[in-house]
N, C-alpha and C positions, 0 to 999 in steps of 0.2 A: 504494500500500500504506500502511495507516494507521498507526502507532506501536504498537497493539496488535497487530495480522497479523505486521509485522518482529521485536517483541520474543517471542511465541510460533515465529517459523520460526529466531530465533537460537536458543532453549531445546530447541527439535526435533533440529536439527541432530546436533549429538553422543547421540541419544539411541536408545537401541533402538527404542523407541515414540516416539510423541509424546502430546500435551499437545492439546486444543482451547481457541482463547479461553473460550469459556463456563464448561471445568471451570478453564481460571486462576483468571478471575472471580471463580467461585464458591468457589474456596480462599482467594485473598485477603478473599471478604468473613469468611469462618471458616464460610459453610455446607459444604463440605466439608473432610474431616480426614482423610482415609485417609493411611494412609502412604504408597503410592506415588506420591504426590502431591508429599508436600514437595520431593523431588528437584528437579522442574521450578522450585517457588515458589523453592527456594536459587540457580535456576540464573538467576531470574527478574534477583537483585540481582547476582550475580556476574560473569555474562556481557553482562546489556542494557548500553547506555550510559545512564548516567543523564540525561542530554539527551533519551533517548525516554522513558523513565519521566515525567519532569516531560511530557513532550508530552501523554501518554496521561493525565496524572491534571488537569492544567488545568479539560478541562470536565465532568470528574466530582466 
């Protein structure tokens, strides 16, 4: 499992719905803005460890 797949299934976890990588992505880049969105991206910094965050943005 990649840094992205674990930090998406940590944000899921507590969540009614979930979140796909793709629409993460596409919120962090700011093409999407909807509001039910920011929930996941807050939960993105709250709950990942930052150790997977730095993994995940390395080769990006």
């Amino acid at each position: 499992m990649g840094p992205l797949t674990a930090a998406v299934t940590t944000i899921n976890t507590p969540m009614p719905a979930g979140i796909d990588e793709g629409t993460l992505l596409a919120c962090l880049k700011g093409d999407i803005s909807e509001q039910k969105w920011r929930v996941y991206v807050q939960a993105l910094f709250d709950e990942v460890d930052v150790s997977s965050l730095i993994m995940w943005c390395r080769p990006h």
